[in-house]
LOLOKOL-394881 format. One record per residue: x, y, z of N, C-alpha, C in turn. Coordinates in steps of 0.02 Angstrom, whole numbers, padded with zeros to 5 digits, always signed. Example, Ala and Ser with C-alpha at 12.3 -4.5 7.8 and 13.67 -1.06 7.14 Angstrom:
+00660-00284+00390+00615-00225+00390+00660-00165+00390
+00642-00112+00354+00684-00053+00357+00645+00002+00394
//
This chain:
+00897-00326+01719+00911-00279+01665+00919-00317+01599
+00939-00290+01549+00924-00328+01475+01005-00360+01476
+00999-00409+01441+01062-00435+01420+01063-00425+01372
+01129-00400+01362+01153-00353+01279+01178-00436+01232
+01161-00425+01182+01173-00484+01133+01264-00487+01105
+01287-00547+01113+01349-00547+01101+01370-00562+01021
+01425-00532+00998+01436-00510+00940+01517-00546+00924
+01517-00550+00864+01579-00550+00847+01586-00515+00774
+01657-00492+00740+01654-00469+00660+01703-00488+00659
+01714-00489+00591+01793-00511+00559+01769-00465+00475
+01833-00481+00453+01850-00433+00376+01814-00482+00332
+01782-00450+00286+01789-00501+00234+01780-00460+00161
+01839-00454+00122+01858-00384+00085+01875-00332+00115
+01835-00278+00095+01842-00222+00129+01786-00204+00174
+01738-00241+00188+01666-00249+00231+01685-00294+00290
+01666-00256+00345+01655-00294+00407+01587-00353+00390
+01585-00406+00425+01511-00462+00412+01522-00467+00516
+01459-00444+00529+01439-00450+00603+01392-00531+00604
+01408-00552+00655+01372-00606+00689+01352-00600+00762
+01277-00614+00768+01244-00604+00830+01235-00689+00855
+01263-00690+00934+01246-00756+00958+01207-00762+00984
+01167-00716+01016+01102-00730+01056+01050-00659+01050
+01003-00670+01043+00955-00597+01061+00957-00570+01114
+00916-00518+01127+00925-00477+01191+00868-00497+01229
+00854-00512+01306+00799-00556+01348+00782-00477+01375
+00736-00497+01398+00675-00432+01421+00665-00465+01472
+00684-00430+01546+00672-00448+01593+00591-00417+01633
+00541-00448+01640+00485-00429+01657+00463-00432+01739
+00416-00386+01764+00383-00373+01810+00318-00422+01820
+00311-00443+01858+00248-00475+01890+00209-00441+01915
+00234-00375+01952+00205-00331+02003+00137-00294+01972
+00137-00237+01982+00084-00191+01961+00100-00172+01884
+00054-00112+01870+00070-00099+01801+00122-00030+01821
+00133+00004+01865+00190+00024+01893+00250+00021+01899
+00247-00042+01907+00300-00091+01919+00329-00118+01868
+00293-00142+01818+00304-00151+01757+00337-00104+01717
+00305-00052+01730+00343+00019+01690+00413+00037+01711
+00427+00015+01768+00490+00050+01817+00539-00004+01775
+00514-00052+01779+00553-00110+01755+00591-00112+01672
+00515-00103+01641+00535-00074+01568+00563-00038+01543
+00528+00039+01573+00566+00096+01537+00651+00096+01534
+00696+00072+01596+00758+00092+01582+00788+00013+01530
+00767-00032+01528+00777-00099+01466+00771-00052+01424
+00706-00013+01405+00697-00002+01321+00739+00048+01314
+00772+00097+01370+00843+00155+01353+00895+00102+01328
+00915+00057+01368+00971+00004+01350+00984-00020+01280
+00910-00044+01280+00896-00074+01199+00913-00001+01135
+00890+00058+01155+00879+00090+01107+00955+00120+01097
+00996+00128+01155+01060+00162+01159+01095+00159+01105
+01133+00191+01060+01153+00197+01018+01135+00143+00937
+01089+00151+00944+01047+00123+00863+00990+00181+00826
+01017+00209+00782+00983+00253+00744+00934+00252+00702
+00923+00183+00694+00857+00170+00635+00810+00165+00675
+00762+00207+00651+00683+00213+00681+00635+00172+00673
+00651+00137+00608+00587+00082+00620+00607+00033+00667
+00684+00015+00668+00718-00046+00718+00679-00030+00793
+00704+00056+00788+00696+00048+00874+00600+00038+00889
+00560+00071+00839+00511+00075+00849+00467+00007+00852
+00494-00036+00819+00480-00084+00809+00476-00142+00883
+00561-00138+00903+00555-00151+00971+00523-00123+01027
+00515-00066+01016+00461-00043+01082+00390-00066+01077
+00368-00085+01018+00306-00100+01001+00323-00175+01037
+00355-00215+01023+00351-00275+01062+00384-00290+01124
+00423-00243+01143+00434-00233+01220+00357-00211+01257
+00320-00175+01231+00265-00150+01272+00235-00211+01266
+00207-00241+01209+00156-00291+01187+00172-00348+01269
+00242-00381+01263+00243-00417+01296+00255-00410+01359
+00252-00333+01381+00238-00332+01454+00179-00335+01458
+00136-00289+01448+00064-00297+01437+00009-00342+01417
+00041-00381+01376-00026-00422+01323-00066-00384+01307
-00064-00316+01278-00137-00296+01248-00131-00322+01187
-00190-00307+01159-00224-00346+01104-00176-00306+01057
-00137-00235+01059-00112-00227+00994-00062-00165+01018
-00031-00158+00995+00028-00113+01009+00068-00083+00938
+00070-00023+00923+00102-00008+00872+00128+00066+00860
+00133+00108+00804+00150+00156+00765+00113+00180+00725
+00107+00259+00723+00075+00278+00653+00098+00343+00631
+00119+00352+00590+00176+00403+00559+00136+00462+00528
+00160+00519+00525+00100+00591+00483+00151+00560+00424
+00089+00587+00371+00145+00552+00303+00075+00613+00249
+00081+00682+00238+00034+00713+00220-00031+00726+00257
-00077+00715+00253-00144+00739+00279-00165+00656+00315
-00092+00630+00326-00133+00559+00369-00101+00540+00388
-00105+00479+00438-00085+00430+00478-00058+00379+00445
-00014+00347+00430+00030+00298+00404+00067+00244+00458
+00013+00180+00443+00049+00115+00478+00110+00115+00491
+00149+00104+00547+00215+00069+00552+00236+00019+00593
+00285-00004+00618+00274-00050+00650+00236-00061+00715
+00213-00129+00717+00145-00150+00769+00182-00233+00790
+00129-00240+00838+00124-00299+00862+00047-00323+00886
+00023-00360+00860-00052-00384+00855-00082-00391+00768
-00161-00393+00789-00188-00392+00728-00169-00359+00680
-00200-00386+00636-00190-00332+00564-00220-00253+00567
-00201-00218+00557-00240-00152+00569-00245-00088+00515
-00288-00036+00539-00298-00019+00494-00240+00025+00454
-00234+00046+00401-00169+00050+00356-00148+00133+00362
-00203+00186+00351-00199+00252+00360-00259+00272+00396
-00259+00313+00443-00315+00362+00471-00290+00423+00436
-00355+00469+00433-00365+00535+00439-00360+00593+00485
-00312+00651+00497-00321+00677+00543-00386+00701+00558
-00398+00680+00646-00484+00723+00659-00511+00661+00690
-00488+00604+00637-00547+00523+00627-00515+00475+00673
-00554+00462+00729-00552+00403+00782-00513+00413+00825
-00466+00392+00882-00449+00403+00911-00379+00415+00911
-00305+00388+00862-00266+00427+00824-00284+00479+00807
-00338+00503+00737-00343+00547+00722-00334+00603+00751
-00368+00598+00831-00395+00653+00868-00340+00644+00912
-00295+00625+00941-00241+00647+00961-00189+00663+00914
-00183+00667+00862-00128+00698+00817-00177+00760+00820
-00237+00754+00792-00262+00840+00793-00262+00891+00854
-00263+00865+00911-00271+00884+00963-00191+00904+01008
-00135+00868+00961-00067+00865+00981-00059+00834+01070
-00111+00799+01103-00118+00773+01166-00145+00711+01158
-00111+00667+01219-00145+00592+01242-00190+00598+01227
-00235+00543+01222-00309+00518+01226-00324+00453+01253
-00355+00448+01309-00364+00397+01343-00425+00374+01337
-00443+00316+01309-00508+00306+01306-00529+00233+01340
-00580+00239+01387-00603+00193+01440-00650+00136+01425
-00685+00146+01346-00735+00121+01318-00728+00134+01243
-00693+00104+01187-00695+00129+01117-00785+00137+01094
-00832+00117+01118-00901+00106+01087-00926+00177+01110
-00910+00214+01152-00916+00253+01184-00902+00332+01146
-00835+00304+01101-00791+00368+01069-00817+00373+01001
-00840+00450+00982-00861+00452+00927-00849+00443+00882
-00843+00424+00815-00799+00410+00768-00752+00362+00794
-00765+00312+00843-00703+00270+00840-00695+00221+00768
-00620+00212+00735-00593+00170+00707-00600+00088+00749
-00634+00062+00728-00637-00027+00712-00602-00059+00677
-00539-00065+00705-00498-00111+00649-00503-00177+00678
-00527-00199+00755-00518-00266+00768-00583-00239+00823
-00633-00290+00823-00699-00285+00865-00666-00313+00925
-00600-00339+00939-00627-00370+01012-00561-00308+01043
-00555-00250+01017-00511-00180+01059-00584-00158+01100
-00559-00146+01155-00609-00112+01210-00593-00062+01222
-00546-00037+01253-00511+00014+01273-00438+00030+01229
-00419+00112+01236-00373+00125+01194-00322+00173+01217
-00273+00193+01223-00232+00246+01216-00190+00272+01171
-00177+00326+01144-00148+00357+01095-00109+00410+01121
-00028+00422+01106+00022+00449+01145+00035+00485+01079
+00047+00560+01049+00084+00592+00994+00146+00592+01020
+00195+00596+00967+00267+00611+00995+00297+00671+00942
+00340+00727+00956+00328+00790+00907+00379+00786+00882
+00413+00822+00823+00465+00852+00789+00476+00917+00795
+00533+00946+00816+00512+01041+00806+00430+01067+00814
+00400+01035+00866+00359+01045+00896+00283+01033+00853
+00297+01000+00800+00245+00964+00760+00226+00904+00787
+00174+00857+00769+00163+00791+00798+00188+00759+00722
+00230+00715+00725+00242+00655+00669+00226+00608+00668
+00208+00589+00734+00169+00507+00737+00150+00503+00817
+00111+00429+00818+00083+00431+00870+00065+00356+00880
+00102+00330+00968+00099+00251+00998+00019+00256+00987
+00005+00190+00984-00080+00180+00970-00075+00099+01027
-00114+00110+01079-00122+00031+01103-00196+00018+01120
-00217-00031+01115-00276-00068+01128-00282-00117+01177
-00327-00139+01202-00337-00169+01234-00409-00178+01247
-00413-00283+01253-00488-00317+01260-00517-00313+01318
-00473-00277+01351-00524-00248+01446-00553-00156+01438
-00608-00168+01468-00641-00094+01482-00575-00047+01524
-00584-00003+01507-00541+00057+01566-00454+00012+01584
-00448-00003+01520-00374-00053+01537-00304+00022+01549
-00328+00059+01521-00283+00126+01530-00303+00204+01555
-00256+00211+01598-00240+00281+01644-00216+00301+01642
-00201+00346+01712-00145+00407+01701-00094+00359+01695
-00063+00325+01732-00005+00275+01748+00001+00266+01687
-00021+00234+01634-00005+00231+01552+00011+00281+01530
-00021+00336+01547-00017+00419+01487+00056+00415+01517
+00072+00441+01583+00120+00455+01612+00197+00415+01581
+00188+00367+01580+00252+00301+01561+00256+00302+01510
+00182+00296+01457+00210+00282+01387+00248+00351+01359
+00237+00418+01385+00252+00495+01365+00313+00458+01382
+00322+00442+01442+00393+00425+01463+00438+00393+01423
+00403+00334+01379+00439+00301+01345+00468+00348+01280
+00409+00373+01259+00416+00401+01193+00465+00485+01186
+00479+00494+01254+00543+00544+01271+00609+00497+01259
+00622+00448+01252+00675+00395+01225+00655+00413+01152
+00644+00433+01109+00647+00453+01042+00715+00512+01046
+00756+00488+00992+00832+00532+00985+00791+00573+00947
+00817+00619+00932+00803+00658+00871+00867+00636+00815
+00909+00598+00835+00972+00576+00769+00916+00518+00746
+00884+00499+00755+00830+00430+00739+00832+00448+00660
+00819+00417+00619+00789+00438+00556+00717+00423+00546
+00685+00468+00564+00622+00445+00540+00596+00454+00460
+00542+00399+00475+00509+00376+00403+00497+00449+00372
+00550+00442+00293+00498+00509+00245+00431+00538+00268
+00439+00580+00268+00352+00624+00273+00333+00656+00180
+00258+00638+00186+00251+00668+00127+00239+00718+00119
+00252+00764+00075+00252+00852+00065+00183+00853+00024
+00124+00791-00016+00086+00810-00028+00033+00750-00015
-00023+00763-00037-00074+00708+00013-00056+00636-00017
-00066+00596+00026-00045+00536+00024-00092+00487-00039
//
């Protein structure tokens, strides 16, 4: 299970000053990608348990997944007006805003459902932000029953994702509080 990071505070004025002595270790699976998930999902409840900032937590799930997995890219993308807005990732550089409709984000925010794709060369309009992504999945996660953003992962193997992914990452992304603060949304196009 995760080891929680040890802390100390003391006064200094009228402000607490916190000190962290160690980070938190991520205990990993060898097993299947099953196995991996069983393993993960209740770490990333641990990790997320009472911390309210959304980019923090989002941020860590992006590299909790990355480094169970090694896919080529792991991240966030926020509705921010009539688009998709970068947030935190782990991998390449990528691309900064999609369009709803356009590539494979696009079309699961439009579609408000997963999208599993077995072959990006394959998917119409796929987004190319890094030539060596093969395969992709895209998870929306909703607000009052809107989509606000959506996990985006890649990966340099053909057919690297399935149900077992759709299934776990939904899983993960049901660990979203609604006390979270998520990133401003824009009220007009971006």
């Amino acid at each position: 299970m995760l080891k929680k990071f040890s802390a100390s505070a003391f006064r200094q004025g009228s402000n607490f000053v916190y000190h962290c002595f160690m980070s938190e270790d991520l205990h990993l699976s060898n097993g299947t990608k099953e196995e991996k998930y069983r393993v993960l999902t209740p770490q990333l409840a641990a990790l997320l348990d009472g911390e309210h900032d959304a980019i923090a937590n989002f941020a860590n799930i992006a590299a909790a997944l990355k480094e169970t997995f090694a896919w080529l890219w792991v991240g966030f993308y926020f509705v921010k007006g009539e688009q998709l807005v970068l947030g935190p990732f782990q991998g390449p550089i990528a691309c900064t805003r999609i369009k709803k409709g356009q590539g494979v984000c696009g079309t699961a925010w439009l579609r408000g459902e997963t999208v599993v794709v077995g072959d990006v060369e394959k998917f119409p309009g796929h987004i190319a932000c890094s030539s060596l992504s093969r395969s992709e999945i895209v998870v929306p996660f909703f607000e009052n029953g809107s989509v606000v953003g959506v996990l985006d992962a890649d990966s340099t193997a053909l057919d690297d994702f399935y149900g077992t992914d759709q299934y776990h990452l939904e899983q993960v992304l049901s660990l979203i509080s609604p006390s979270w603060e998520l990133p401003q949304r824009e009220t007009r196009g971006a």
